[in-house]
C-alpha positions as CSV (number, residue, x, y, z in Angstrom):
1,X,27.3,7.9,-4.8
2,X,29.6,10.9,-4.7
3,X,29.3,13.8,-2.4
4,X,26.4,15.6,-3.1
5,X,26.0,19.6,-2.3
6,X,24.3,20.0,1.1
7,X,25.8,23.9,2.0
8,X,27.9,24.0,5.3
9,X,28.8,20.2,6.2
10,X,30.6,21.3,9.7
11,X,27.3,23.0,10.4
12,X,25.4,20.0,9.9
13,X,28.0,18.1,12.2
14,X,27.2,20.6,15.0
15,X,23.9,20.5,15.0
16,X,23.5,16.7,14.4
17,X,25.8,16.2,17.6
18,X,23.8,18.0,20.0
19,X,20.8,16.8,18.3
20,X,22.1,13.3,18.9
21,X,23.7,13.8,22.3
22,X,19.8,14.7,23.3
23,X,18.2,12.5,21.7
24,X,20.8,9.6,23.3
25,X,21.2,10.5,27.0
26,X,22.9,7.2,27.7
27,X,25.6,8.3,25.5
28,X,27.7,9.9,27.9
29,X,30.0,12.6,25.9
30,X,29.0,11.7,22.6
31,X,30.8,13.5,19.8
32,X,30.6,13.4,16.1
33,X,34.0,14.1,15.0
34,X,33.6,13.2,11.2
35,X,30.9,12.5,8.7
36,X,31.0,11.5,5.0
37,X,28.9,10.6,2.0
38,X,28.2,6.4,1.2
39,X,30.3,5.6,-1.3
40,X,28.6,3.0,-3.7
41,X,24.7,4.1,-3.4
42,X,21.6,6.3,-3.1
43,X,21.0,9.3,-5.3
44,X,18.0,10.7,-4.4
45,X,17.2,11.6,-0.2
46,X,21.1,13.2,1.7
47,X,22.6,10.5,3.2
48,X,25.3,10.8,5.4
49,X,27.1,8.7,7.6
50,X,27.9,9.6,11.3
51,X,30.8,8.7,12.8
52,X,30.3,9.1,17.0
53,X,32.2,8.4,19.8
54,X,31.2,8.8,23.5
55,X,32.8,7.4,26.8
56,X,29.9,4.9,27.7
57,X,29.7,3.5,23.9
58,X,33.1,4.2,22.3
59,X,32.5,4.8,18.7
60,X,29.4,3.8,16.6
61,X,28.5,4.9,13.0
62,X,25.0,6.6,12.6
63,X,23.1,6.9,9.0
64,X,21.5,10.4,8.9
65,X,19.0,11.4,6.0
66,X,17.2,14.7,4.9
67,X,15.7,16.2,1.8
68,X,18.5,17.4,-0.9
69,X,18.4,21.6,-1.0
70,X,17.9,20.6,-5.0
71,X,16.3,17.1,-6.0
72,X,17.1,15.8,-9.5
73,X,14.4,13.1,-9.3
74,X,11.5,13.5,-6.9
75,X,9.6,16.9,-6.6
76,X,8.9,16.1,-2.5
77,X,10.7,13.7,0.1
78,X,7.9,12.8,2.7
79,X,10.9,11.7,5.4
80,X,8.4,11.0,7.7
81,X,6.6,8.7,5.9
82,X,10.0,7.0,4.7
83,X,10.5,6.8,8.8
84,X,6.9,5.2,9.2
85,X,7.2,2.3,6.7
86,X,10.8,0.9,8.3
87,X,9.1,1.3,11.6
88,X,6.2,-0.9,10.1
89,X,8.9,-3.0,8.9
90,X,10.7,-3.6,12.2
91,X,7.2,-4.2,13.6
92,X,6.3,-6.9,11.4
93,X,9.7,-8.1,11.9
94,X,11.3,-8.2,8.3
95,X,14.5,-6.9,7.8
96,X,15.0,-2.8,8.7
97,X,17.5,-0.5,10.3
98,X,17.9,0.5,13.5
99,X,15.7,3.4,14.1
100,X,17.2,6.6,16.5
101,X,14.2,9.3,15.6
102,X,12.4,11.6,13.1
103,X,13.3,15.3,13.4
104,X,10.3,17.2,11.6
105,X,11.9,20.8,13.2
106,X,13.8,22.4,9.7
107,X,15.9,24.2,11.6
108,X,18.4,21.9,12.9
109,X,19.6,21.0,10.0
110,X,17.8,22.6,7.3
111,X,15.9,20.5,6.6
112,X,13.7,17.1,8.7
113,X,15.8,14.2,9.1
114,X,16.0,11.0,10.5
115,X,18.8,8.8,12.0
116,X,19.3,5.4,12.0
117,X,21.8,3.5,13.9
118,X,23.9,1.5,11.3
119,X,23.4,-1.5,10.0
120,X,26.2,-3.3,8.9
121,X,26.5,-5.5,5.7
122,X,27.4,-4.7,1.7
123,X,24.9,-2.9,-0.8
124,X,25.4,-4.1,-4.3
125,X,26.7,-1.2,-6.3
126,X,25.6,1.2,-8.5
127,X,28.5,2.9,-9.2
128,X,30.0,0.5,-10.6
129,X,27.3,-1.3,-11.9
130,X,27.1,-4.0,-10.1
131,X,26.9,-6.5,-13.2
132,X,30.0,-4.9,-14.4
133,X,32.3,-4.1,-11.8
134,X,32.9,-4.7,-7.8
135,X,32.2,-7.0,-5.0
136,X,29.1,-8.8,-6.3
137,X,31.0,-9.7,-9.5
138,X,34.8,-10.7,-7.6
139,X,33.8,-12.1,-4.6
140,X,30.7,-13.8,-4.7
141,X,30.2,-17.3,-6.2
142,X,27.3,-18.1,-8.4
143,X,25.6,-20.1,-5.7
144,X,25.8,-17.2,-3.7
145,X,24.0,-15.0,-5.9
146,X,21.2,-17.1,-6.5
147,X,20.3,-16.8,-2.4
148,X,20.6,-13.3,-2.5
149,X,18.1,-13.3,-5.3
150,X,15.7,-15.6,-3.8
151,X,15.8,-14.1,-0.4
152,X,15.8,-11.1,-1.4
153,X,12.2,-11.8,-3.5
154,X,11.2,-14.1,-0.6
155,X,11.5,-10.6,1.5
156,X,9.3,-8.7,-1.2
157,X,6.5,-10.9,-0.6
158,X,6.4,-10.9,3.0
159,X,6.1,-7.0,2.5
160,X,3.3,-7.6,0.3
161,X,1.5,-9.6,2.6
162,X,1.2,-6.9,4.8
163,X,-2.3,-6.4,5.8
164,X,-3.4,-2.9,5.1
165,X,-5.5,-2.4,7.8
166,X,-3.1,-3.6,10.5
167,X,-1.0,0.0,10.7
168,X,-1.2,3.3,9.2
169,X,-0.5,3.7,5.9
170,X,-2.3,7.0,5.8
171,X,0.9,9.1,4.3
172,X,1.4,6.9,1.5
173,X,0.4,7.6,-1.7
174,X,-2.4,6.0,-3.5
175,X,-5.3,5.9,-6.1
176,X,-8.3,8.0,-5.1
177,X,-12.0,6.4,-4.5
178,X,-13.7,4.8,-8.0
179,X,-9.7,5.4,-9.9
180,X,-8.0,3.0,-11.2
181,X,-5.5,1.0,-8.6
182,X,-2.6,2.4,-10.7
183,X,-4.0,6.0,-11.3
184,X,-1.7,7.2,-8.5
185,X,1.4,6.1,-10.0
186,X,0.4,7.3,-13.6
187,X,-0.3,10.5,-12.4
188,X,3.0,11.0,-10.7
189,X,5.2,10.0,-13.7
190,X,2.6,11.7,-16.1
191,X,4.0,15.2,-13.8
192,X,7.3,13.8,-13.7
193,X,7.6,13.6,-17.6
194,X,7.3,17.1,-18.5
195,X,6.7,18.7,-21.4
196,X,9.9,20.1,-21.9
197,X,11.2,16.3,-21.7
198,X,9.1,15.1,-24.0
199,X,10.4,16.7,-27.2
200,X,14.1,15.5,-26.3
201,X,13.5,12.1,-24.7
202,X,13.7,9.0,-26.8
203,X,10.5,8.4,-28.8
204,X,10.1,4.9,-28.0
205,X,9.7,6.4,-24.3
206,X,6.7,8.6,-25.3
207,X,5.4,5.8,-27.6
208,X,5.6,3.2,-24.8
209,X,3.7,6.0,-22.4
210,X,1.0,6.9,-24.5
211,X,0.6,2.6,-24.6
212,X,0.5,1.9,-20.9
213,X,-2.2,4.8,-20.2
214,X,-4.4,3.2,-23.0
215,X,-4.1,-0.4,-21.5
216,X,-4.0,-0.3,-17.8
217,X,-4.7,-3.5,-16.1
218,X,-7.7,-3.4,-13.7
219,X,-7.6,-7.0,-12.1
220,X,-4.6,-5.9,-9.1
221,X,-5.8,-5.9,-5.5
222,X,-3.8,-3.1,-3.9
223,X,-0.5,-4.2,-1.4
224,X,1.9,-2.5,0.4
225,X,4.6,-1.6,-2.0
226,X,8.2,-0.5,-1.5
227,X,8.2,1.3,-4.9
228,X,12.3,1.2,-5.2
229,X,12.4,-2.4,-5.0
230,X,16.1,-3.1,-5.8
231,X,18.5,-5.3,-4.4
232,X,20.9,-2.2,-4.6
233,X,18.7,-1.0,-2.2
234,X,19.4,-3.9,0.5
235,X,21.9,-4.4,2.8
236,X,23.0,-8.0,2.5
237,X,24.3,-10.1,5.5
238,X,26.4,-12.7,3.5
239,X,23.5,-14.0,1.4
240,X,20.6,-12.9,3.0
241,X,19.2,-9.0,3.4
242,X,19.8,-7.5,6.5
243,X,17.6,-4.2,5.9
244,X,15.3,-2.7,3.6
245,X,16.2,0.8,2.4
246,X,15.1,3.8,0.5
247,X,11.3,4.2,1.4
248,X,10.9,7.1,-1.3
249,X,8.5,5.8,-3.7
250,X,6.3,3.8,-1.0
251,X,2.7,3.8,-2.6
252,X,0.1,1.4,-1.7
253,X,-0.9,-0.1,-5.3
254,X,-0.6,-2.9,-7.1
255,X,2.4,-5.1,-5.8
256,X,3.3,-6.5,-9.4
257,X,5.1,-2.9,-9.9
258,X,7.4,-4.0,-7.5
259,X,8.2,-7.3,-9.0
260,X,8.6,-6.3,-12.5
261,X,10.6,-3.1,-11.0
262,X,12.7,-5.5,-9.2
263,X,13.7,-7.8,-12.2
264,X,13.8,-5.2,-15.0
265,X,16.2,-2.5,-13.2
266,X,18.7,-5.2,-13.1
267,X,18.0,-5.8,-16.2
268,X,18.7,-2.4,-17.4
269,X,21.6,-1.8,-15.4
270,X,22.8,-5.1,-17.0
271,X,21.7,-5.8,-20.3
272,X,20.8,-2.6,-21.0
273,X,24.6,-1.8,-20.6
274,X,25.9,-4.3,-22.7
275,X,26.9,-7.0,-19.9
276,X,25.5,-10.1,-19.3
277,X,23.8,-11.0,-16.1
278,X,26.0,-12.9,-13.2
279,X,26.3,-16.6,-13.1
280,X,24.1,-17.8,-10.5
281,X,20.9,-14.9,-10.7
282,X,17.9,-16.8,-11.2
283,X,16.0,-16.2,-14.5
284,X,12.7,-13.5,-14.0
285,X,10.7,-16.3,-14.8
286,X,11.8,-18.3,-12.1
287,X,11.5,-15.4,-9.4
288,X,8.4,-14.6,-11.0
289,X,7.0,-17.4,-9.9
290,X,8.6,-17.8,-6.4
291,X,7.3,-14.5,-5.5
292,X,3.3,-16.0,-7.0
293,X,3.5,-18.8,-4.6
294,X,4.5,-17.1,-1.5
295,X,2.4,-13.9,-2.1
296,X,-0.7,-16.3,-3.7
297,X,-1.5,-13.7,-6.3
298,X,-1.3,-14.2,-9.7
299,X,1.4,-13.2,-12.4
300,X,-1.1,-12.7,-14.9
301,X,-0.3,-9.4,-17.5
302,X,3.2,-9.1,-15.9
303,X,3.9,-7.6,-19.4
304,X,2.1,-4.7,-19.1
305,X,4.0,-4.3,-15.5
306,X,7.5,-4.9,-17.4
307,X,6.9,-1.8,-19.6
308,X,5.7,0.7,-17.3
309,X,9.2,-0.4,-15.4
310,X,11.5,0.3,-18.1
311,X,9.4,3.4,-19.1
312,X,9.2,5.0,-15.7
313,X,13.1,4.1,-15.2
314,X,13.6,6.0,-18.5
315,X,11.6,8.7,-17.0
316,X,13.9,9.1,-14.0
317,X,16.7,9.2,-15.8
318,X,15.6,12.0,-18.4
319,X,14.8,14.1,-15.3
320,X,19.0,13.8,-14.3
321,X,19.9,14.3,-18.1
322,X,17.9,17.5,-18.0
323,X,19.7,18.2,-14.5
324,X,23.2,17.6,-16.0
325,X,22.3,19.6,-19.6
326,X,21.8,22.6,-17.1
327,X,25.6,22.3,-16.1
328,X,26.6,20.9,-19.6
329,X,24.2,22.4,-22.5
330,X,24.2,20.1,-25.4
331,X,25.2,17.3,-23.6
332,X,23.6,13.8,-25.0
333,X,23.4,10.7,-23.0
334,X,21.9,7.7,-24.7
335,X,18.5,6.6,-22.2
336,X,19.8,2.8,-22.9
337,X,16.4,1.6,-21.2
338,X,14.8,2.7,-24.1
339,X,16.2,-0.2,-26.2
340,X,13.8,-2.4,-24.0
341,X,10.8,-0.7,-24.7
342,X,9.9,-1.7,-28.4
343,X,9.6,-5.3,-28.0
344,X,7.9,-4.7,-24.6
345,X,5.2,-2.8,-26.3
346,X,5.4,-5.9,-28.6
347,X,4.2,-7.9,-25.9
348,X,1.7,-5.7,-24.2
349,X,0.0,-5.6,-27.0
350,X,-0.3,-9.5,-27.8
């Protein structure tokens, strides 16, 4: 992720040092004397990273996030609720970061924010890909690979097995009463798919739309779901995830959106690229099934899951080709997760 254009950074620095300094008494002096962009990941919620020092604590490295003054994906950033779920998360014990507090008063910052303390660890690129280029690729063996894989599925269904009526999940976003479990989702892509996309989006990507809206499963029972499910949304200890991040697209749904979400953007970001997959990443069919018998649901129409994937990753990335025409009209960027979508459709409809 590159910098990203939040107005007056040194402003942000003052207010998120005496914002910090009240929130953390014990910190005696605490100063924030830099703060910078991650380098590798995130493109959708601010992120920042906080670099403190004080005289009881010496220095420490804080994560802050708020809502971007212009979004190129989402149309709202609930923050709050993105707080919520990790604090469900550290709750239930699975992996999360360090919470500091939720600020829901716009004028500190301009916008609500949250900080987290930081959690340390290495995020599998996306810029780079990280099939094509960086740590993953040079420094990792094959072995190594497969048990972030594993565990990182393993960790998707222990979020699944959340029981819904154990904390609040009242924010989150989800089918109304007598809808269809996945009417929620529909309906938000539906919006984010706008007319004016339609006309210069791949065809395949309307094609594969109109398909999935004519053939929605109704044999889910409704989960938790993290909604970005990605491993370039983990932080990895070694081979094992040491927090679960970027809470944007929390819904509570049907959890085999997040499964097929979790094989097929790799996929995309792989394949879809023209590069093979890493030695040592299990097949889909194999985490597939993994995730079946730990969650003890069934796997059952995962095709119809695998399209509306690809097609609502080829949403999201029409919305930041329209966002990067605006700065360079006539600019054409190939939606390579369209390629997918053909023989998907194939298989939804056999």
């Amino acid at each position: 992720m590159g910098a990203q254009d939040v107005g007056d950074l040194e402003k942000i620095r003052i207010g998120i040092e005496r914002w910090l300094a009240a929130r953390l008494p014990d910190r005696q002096g605490l100063s924030i004397p830099a703060l910078d962009f991650p380098k590798a990941s995130g493109e959708s919620s601010v992120t920042l990273i906080l670099e403190a020092r004080s005289r009881s604590h010496g220095e420490e490295r804080f994560v802050l996030r708020m809502a971007p003054p212009v979004s190129q994906v989402f149309d709202r950033h609930d923050l709050k609720m993105q707080f919520d779920m990790m604090t469900i998360m550290t709750r239930e014990g699975l992996p999360a970061p360090p919470l500091v507090a939720y600020e829901p008063d716009a004028s500190v910052l301009g916008s609500d924010f949250y900080v987290m303390g930081f959690r340390a660890g290495r995020i599998p690129s996306d810029n780079p890909p990280m099939m094509i280029a960086g740590w993953l690729k040079d420094d990792v063996s094959a072995k190594q690979r497969t048990k972030m894989w594993t565990s990182a599925v393993d960790v998707l269904a222990r979020i699944h097995q959340i029981d819904l009526a154990k904390h609040d999940f009242s924010r989150l976003p989800r089918a109304g009463r007598g809808e269809s479990l996945l009417a929620q989702e529909i309906r938000t892509f539906d919006t984010m798919f706008k007319p004016a996309l339609r006309p210069v989006a791949d065809a395949s990507i309307f094609e594969g739309w109109e398909l999935l809206q004519k053939t929605v499963p109704s044999d889910g029972a409704p989960a938790f779901c993290w909604g970005d499910s990605r491993v370039g949304n983990l932080i990895f200890d070694g081979d094992v995830p040491a927090a679960v991040l970027d809470w944007e697209m929390a819904n509570v749904s049907d959890p085999r959106t997040d499964l097929a979400w979790f094989i097929w953007i790799d996929r995309c970001n792989s394949e879809g690229l023209g590069a093979a997959r890493l030695p040592g990443i299990p097949s889909p069919e194999s985490l597939y099934q993994r995730w079946s018998e730990r969650t003890g649901r069934s796997i059952r129409g995962i095709e119809w899951f695998e399209l509306f994937a690809v097609v609502r990753y080829a949403i999201v990335l029409e919305r930041k080709f329209e966002f990067m025409r605006e700065s360079n009209p006539g600019l054409v960027v190939p939606n390579f997760p369209a390629a997918f979508i053909p023989d998907l459709m194939k298989a939804v409809r056999a």
